[in-house]
N, CA and C atoms of all chains as a GROMACS GRO file, in nm:
protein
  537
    1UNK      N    1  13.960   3.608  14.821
    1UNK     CA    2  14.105   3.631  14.803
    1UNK      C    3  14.156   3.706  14.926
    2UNK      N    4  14.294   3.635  15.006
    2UNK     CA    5  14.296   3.725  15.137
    2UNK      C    6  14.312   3.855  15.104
    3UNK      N    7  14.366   3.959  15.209
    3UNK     CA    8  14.410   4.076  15.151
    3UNK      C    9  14.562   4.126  15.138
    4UNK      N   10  14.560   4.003  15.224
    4UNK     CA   11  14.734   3.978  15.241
    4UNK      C   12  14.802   4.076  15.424
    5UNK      N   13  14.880   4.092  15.497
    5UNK     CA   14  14.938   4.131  15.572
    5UNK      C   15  14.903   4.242  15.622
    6UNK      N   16  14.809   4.321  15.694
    6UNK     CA   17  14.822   4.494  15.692
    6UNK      C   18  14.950   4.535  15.774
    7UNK      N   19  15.051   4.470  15.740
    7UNK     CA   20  15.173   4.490  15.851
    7UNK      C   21  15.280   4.572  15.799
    8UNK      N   22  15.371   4.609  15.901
    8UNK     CA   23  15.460   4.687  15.868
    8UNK      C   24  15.607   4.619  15.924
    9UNK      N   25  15.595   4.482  15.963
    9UNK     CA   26  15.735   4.403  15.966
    9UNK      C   27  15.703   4.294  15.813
   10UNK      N   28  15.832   4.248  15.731
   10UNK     CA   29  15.795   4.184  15.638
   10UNK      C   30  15.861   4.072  15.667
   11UNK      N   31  15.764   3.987  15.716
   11UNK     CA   32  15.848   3.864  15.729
   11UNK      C   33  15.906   3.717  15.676
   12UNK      N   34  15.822   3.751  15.538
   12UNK     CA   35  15.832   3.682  15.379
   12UNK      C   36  15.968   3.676  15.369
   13UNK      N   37  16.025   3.772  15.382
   13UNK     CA   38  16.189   3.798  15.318
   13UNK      C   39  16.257   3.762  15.403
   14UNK      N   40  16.243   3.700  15.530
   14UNK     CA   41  16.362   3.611  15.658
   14UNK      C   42  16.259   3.466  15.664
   15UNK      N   43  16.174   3.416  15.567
   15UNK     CA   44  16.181   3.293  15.600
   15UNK      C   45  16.296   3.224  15.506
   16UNK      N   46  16.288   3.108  15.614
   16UNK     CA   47  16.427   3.022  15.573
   16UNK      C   48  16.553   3.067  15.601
   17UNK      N   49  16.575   3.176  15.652
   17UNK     CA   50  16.709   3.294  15.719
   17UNK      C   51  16.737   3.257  15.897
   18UNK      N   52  16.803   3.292  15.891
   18UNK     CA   53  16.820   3.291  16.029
   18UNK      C   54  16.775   3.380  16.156
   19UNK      N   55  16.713   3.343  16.212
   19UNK     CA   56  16.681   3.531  16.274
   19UNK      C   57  16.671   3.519  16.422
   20UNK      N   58  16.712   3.628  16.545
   20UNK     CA   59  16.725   3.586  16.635
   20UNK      C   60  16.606   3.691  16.725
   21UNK      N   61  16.524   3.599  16.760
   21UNK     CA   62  16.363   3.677  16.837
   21UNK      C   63  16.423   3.678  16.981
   22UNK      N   64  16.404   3.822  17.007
   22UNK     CA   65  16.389   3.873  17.186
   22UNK      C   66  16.233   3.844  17.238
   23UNK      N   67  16.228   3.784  17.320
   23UNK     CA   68  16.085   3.740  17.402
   23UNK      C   69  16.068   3.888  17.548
   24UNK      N   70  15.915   3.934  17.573
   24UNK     CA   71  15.939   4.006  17.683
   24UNK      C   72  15.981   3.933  17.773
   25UNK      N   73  16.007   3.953  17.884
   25UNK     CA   74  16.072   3.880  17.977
   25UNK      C   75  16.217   3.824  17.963
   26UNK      N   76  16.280   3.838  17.873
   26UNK     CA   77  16.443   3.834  17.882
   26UNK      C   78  16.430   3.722  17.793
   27UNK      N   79  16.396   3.637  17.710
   27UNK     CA   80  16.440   3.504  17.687
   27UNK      C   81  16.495   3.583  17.558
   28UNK      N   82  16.622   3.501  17.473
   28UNK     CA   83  16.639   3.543  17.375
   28UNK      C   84  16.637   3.385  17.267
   29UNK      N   85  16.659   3.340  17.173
   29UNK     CA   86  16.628   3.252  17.078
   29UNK      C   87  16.695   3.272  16.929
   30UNK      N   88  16.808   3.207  16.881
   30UNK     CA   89  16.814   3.194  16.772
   30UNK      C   90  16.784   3.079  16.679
   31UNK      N   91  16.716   3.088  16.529
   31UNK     CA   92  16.623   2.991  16.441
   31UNK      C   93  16.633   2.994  16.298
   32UNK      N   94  16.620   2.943  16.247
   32UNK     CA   95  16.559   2.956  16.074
   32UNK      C   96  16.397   2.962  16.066
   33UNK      N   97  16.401   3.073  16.064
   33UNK     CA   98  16.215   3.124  16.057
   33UNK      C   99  16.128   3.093  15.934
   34UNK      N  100  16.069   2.955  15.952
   34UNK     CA  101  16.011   2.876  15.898
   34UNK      C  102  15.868   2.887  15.851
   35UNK      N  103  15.794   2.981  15.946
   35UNK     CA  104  15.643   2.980  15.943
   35UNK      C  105  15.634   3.140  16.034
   36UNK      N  106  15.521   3.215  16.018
   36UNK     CA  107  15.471   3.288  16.061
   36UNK      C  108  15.341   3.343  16.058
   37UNK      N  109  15.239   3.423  16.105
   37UNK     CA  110  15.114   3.430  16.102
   37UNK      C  111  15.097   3.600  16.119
   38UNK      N  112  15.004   3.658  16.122
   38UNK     CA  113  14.964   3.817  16.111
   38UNK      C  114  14.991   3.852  16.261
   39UNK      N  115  15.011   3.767  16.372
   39UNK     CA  116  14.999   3.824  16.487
   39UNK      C  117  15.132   3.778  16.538
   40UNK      N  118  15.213   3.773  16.454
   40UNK     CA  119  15.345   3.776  16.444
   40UNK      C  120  15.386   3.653  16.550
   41UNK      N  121  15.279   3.494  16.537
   41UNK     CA  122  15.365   3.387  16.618
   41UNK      C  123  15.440   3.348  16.502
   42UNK      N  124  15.550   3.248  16.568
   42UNK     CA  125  15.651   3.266  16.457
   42UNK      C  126  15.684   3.077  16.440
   43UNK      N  127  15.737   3.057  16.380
   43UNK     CA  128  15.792   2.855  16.341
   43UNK      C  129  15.958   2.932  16.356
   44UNK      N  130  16.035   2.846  16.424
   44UNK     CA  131  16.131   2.870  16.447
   44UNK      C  132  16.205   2.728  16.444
   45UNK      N  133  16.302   2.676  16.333
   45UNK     CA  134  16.350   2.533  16.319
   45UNK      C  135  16.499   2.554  16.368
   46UNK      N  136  16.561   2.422  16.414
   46UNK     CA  137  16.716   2.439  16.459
   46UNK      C  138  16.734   2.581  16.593
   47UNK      N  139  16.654   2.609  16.665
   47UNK     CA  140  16.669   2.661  16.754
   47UNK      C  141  16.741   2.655  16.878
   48UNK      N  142  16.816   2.764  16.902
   48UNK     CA  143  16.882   2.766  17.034
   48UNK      C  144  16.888   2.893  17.127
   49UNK      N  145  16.850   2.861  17.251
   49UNK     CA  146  16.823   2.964  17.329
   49UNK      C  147  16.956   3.033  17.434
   50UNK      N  148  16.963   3.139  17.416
   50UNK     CA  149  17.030   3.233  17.433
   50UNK      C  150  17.072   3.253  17.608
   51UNK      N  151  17.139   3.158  17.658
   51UNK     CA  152  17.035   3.165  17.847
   51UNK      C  153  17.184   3.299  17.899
   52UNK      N  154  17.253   3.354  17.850
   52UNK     CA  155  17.361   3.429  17.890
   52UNK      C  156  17.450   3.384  17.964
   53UNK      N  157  17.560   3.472  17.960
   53UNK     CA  158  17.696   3.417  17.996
   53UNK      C  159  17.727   3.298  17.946
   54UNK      N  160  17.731   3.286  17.808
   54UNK     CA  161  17.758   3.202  17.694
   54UNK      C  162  17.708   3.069  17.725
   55UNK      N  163  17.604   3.074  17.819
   55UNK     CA  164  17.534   2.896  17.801
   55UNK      C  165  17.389   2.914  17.723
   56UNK      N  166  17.409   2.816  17.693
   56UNK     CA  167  17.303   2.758  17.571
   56UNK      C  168  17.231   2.653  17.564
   57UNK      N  169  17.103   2.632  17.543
   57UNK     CA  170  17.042   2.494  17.517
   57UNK      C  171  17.009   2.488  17.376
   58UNK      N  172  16.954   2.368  17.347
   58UNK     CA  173  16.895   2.349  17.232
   58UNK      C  174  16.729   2.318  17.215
   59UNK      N  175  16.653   2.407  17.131
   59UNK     CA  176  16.472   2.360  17.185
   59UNK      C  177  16.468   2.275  17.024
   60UNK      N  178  16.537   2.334  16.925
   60UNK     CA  179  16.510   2.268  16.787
   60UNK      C  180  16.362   2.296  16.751
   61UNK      N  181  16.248   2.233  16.725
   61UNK     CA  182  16.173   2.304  16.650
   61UNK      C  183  16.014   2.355  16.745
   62UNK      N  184  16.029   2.498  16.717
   62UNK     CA  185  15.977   2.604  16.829
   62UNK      C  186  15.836   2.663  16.773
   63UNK      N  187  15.740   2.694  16.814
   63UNK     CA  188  15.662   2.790  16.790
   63UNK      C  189  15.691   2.923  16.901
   64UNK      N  190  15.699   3.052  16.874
   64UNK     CA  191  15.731   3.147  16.943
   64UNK      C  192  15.557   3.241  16.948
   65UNK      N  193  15.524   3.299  17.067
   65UNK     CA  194  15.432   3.333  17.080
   65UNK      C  195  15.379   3.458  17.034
   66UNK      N  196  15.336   3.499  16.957
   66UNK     CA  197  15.348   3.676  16.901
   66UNK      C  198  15.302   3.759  17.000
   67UNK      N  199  15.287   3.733  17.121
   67UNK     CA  200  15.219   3.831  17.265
   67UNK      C  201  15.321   3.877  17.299
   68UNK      N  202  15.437   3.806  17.284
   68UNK     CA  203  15.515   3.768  17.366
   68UNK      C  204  15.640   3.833  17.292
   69UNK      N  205  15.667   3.825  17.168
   69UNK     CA  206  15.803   3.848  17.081
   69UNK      C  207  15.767   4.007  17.099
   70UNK      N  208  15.899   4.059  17.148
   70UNK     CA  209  15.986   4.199  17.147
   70UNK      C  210  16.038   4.218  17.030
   71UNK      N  211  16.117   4.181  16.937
   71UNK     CA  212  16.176   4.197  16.859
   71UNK      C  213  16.257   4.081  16.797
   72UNK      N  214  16.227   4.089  16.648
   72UNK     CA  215  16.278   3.978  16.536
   72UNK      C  216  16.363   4.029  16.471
   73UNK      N  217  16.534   3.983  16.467
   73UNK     CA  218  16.647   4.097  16.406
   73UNK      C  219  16.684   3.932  16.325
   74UNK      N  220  16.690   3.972  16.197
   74UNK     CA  221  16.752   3.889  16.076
   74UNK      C  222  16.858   3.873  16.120
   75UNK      N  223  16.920   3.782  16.122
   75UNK     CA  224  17.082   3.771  16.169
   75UNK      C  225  17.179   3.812  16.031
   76UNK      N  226  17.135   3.795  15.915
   76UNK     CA  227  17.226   3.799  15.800
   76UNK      C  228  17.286   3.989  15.794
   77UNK      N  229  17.164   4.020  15.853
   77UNK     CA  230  17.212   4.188  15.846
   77UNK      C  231  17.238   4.246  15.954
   78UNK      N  232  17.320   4.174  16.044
   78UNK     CA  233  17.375   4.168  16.180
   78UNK      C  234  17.521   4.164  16.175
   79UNK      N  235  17.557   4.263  16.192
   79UNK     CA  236  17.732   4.245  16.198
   79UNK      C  237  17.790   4.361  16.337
   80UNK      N  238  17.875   4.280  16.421
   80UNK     CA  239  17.935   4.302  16.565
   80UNK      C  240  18.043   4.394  16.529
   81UNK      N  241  18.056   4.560  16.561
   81UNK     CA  242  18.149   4.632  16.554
   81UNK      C  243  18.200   4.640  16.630
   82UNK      N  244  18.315   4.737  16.638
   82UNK     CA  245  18.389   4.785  16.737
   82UNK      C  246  18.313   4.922  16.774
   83UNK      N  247  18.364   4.923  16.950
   83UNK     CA  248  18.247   5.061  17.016
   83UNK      C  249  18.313   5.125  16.962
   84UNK      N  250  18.205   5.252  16.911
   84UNK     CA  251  18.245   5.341  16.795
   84UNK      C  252  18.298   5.502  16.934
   85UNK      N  253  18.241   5.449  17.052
   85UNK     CA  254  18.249   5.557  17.156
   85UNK      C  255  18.376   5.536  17.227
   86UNK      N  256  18.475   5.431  17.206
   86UNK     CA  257  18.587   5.373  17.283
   86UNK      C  258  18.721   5.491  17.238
   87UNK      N  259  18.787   5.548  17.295
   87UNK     CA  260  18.882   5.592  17.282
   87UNK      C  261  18.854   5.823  17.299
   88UNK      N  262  18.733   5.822  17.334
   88UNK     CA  263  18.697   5.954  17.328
   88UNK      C  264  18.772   5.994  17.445
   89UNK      N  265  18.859   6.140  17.419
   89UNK     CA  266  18.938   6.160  17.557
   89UNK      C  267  18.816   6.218  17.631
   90UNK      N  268  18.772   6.292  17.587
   90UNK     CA  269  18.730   6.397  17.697
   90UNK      C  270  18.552   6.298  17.661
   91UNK      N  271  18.523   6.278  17.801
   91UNK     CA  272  18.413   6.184  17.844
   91UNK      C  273  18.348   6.283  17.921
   92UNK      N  274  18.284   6.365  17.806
   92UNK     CA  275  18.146   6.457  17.870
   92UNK      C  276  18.036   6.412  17.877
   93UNK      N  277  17.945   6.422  17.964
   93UNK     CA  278  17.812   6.390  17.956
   93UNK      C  279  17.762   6.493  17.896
   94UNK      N  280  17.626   6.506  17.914
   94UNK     CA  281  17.544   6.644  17.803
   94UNK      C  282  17.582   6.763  17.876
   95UNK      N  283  17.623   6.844  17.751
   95UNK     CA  284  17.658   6.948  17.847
   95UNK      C  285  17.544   7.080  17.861
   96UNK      N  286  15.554   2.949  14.193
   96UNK     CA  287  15.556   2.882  14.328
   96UNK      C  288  15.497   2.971  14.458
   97UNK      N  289  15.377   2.931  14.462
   97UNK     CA  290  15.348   2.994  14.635
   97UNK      C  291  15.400   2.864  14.745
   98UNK      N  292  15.467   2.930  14.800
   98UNK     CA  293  15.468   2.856  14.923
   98UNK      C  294  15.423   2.827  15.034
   99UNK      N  295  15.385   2.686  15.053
   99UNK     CA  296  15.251   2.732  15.192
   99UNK      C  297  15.295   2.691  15.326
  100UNK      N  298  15.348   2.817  15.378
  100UNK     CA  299  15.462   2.815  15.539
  100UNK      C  300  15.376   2.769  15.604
  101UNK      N  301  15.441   2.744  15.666
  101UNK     CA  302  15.410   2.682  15.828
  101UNK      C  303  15.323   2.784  15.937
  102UNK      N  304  15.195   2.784  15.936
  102UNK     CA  305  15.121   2.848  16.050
  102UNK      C  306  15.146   2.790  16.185
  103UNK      N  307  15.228   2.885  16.293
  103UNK     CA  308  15.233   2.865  16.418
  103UNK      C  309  15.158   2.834  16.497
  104UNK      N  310  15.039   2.819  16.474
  104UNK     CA  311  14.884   2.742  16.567
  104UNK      C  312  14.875   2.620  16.472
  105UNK      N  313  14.890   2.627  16.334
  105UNK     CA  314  14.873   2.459  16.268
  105UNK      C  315  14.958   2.372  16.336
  106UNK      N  316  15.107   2.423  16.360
  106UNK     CA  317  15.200   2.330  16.432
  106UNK      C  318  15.151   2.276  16.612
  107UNK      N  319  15.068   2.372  16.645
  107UNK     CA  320  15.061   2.358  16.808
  107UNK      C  321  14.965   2.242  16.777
  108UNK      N  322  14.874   2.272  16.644
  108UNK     CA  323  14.722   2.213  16.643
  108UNK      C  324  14.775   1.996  16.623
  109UNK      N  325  14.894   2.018  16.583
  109UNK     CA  326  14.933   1.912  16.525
  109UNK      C  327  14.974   1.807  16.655
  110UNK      N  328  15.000   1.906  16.724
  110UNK     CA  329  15.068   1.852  16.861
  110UNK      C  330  14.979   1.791  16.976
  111UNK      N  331  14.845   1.812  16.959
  111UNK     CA  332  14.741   1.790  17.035
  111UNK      C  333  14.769   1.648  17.028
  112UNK      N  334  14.756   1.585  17.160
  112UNK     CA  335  14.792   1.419  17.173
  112UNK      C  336  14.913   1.363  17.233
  113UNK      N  337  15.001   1.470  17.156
  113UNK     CA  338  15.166   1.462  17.254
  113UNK      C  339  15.167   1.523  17.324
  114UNK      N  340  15.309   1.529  17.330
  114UNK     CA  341  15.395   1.614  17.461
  114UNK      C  342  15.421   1.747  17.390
  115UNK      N  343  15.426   1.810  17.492
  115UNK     CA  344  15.450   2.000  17.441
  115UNK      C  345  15.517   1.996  17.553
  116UNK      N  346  15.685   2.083  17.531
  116UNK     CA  347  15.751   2.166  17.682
  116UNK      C  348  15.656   2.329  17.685
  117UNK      N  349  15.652   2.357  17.692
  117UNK     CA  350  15.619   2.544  17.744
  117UNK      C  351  15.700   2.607  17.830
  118UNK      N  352  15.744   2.730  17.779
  118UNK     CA  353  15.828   2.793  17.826
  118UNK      C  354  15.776   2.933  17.862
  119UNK      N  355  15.769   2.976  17.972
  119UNK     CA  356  15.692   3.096  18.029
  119UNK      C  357  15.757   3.196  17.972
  120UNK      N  358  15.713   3.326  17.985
  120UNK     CA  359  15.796   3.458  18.024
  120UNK      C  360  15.902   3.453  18.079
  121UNK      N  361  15.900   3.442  18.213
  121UNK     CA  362  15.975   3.390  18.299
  121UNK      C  363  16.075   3.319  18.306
  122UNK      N  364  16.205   3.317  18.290
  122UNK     CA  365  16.283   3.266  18.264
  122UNK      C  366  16.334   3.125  18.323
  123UNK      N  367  16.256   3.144  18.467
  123UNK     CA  368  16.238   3.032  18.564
  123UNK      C  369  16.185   2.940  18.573
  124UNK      N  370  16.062   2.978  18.454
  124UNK     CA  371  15.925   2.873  18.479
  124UNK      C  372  15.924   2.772  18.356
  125UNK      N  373  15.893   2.702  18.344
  125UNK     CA  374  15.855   2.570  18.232
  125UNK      C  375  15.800   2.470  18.295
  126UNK      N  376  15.693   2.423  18.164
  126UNK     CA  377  15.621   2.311  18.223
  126UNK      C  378  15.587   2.195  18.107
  127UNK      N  379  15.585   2.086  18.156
  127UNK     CA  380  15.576   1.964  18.015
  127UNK      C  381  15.460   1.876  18.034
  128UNK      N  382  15.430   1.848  17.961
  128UNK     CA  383  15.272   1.760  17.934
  128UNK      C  384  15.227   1.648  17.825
  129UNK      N  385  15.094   1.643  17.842
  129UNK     CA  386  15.055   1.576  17.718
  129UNK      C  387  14.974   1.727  17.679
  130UNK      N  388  14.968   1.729  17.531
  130UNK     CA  389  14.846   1.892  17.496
  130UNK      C  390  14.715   1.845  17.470
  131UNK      N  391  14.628   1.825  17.522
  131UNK     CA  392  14.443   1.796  17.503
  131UNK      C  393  14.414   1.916  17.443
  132UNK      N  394  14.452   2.011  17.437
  132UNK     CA  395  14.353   2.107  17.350
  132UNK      C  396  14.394   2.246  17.390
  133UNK      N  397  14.351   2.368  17.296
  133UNK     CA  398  14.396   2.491  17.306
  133UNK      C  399  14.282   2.560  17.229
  134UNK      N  400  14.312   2.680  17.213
  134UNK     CA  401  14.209   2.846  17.258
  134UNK      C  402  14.238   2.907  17.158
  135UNK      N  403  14.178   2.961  17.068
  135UNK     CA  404  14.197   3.120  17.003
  135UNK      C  405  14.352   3.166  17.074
  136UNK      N  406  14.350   3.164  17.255
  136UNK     CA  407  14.468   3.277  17.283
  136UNK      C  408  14.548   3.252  17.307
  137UNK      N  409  14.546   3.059  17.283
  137UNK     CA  410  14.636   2.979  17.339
  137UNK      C  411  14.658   2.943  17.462
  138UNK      N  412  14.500   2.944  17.536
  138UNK     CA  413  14.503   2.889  17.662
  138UNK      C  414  14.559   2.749  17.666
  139UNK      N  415  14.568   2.666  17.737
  139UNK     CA  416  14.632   2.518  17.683
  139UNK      C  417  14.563   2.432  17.828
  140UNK      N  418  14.519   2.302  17.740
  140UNK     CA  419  14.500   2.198  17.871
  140UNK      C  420  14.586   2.106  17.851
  141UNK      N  421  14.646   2.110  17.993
  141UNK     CA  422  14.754   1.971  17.940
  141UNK      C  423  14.734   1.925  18.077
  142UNK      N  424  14.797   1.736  18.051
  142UNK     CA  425  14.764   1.655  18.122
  142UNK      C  426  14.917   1.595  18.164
  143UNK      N  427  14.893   1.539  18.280
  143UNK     CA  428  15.046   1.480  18.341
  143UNK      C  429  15.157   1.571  18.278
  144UNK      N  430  15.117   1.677  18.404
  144UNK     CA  431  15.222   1.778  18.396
  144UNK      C  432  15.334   1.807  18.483
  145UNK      N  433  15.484   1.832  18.445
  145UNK     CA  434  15.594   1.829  18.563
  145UNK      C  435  15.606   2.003  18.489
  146UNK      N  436  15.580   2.046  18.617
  146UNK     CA  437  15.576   2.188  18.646
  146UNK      C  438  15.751   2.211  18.692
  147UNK      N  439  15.860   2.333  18.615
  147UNK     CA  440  16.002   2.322  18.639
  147UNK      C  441  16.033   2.438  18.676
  148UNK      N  442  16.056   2.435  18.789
  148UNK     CA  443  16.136   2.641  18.843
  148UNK      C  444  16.225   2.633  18.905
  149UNK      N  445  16.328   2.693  18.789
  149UNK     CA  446  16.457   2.736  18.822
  149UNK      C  447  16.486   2.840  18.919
  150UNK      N  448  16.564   2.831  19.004
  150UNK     CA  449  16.573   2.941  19.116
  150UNK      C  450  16.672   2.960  19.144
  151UNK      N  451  16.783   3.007  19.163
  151UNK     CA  452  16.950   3.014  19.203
  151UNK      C  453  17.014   2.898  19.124
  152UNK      N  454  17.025   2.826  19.016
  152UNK     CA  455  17.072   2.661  18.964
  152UNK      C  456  16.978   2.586  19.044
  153UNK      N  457  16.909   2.631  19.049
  153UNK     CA  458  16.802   2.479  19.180
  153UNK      C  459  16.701   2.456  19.112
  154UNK      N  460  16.714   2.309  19.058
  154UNK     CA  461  16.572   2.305  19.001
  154UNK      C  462  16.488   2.232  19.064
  155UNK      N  463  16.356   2.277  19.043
  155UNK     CA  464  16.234   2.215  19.098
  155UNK      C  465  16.110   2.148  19.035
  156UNK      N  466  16.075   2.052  19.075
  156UNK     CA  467  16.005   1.985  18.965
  156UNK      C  468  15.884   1.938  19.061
  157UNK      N  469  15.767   1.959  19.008
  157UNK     CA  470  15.615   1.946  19.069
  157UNK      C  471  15.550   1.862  18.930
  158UNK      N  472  15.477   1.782  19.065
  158UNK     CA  473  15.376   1.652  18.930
  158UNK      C  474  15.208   1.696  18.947
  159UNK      N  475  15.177   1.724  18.840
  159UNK     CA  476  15.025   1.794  18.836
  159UNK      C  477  14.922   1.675  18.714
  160UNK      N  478  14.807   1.680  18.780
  160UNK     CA  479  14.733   1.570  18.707
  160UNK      C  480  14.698   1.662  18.578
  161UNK      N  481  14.600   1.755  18.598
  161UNK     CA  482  14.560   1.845  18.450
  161UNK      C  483  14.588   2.008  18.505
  162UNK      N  484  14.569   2.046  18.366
  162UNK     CA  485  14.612   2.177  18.372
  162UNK      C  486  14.574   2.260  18.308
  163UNK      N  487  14.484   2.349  18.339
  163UNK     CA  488  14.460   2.465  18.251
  163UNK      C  489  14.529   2.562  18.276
  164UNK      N  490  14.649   2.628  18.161
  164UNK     CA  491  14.758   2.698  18.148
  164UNK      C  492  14.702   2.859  18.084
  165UNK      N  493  14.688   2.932  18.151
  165UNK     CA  494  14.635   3.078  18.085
  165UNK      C  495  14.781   3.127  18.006
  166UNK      N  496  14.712   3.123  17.895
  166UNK     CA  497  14.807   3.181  17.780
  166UNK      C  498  14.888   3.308  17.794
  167UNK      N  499  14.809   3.381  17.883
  167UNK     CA  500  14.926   3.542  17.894
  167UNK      C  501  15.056   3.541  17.874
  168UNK      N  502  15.122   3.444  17.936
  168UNK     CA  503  15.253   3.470  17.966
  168UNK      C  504  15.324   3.337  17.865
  169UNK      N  505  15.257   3.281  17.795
  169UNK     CA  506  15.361   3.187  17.711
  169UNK      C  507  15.418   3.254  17.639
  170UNK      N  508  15.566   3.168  17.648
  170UNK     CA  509  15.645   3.268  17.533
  170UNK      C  510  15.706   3.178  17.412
  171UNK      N  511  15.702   3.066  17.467
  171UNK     CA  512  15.780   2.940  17.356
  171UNK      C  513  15.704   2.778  17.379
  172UNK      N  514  15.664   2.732  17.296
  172UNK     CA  515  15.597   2.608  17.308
  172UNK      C  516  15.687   2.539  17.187
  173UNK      N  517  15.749   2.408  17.280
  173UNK     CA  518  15.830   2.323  17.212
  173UNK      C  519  15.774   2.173  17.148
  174UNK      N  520  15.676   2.142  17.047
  174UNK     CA  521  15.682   2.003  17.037
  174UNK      C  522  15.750   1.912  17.060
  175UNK      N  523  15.688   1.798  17.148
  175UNK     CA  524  15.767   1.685  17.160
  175UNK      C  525  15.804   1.689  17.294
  176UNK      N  526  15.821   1.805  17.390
  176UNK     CA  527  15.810   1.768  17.495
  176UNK      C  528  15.952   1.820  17.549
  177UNK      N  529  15.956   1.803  17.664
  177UNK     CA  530  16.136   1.874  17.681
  177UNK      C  531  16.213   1.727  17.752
  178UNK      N  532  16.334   1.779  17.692
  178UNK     CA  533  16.434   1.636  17.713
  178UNK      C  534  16.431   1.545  17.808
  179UNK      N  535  16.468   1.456  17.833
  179UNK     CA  536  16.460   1.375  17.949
  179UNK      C  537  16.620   1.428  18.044
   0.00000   0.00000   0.00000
């Protein structure tokens, strides 16, 4: 019987979600996270890569390398504010 | 219901025979093939390979007979190969 995960990311609860993986080296990637393994490579379906300054390709269905992934952020619990630092008069550094 | 996901080496394992794109670290680098076979670390041998580096919008494209690809630096392996 396995023993199951000794991990401390849970990645049961974003399959089939959307989620957008940072690669080292700058690449970024958004997917529906389909498959994953203990060494955190990942199945990534409907994928599109992130190339900046709003261009984009499409890879569609991805394996992502777990050597390699920086960080896996769920997109559903992702929401774009307003800078909470915008409007401060007095712009001190540490004092 | 257990569900039995998708292991990210079952999918590469599936791919052995086709085309795989690979996508480096590197934001510059990619390379496309046929996949003959792979590693525990994901070393990769691939065959009739067009090696692709982006450099200023300039792309460059190199034709390689086989290839043994050291896994360090893969960051994305695409089944099927990259677009025409």
């Amino acid at each position: 019987m396995p023993k199951g995960q000794e991990s401390i990311l849970d990645l049961a609860s974003s399959v089939d979600k959307k989620v957008t993986v940072h690669f080292n080296g700058g690449r970024v990637c958004t997917g529906t996270l389909k498959g994953y393994d203990e060494l955190v490579n990942l199945v990534l379906s409907d994928t599109v890569e992130d190339m900046g300054e709003g261009e984009e390709r499409k890879l569609g269905l991805i394996v992502a390398r777990g050597t390699q992934v920086q960080r896996v952020v769920d997109e559903e619990g992702r929401e774009e504010i307003e800078n909470p630092f915008d409007g401060d008069d007095d712009e001190d550094e540490d004092e | 219901m257990s569900a039995a996901r998708l292991l990210p080496l079952e999918l590469v394992d599936k791919c052995i025979g086709s085309s795989i794109w690979v996508l480096m670290k590197d934001t510059n680098t990619e390379l496309t093939g046929t996949l003959k076979g792979f590693d525990d670390f994901v070393n990769m041998v691939l065959e009739d390979v067009t090696e692709i580096r982006i450099r200023d919008g300039e792309r460059k494209e190199v034709k390689l007979d086989s290839v043994l690809l050291n896994g360090n630096n893969v960051a994305i392996l695409v089944p099927g190969g990259a677009p025409e």
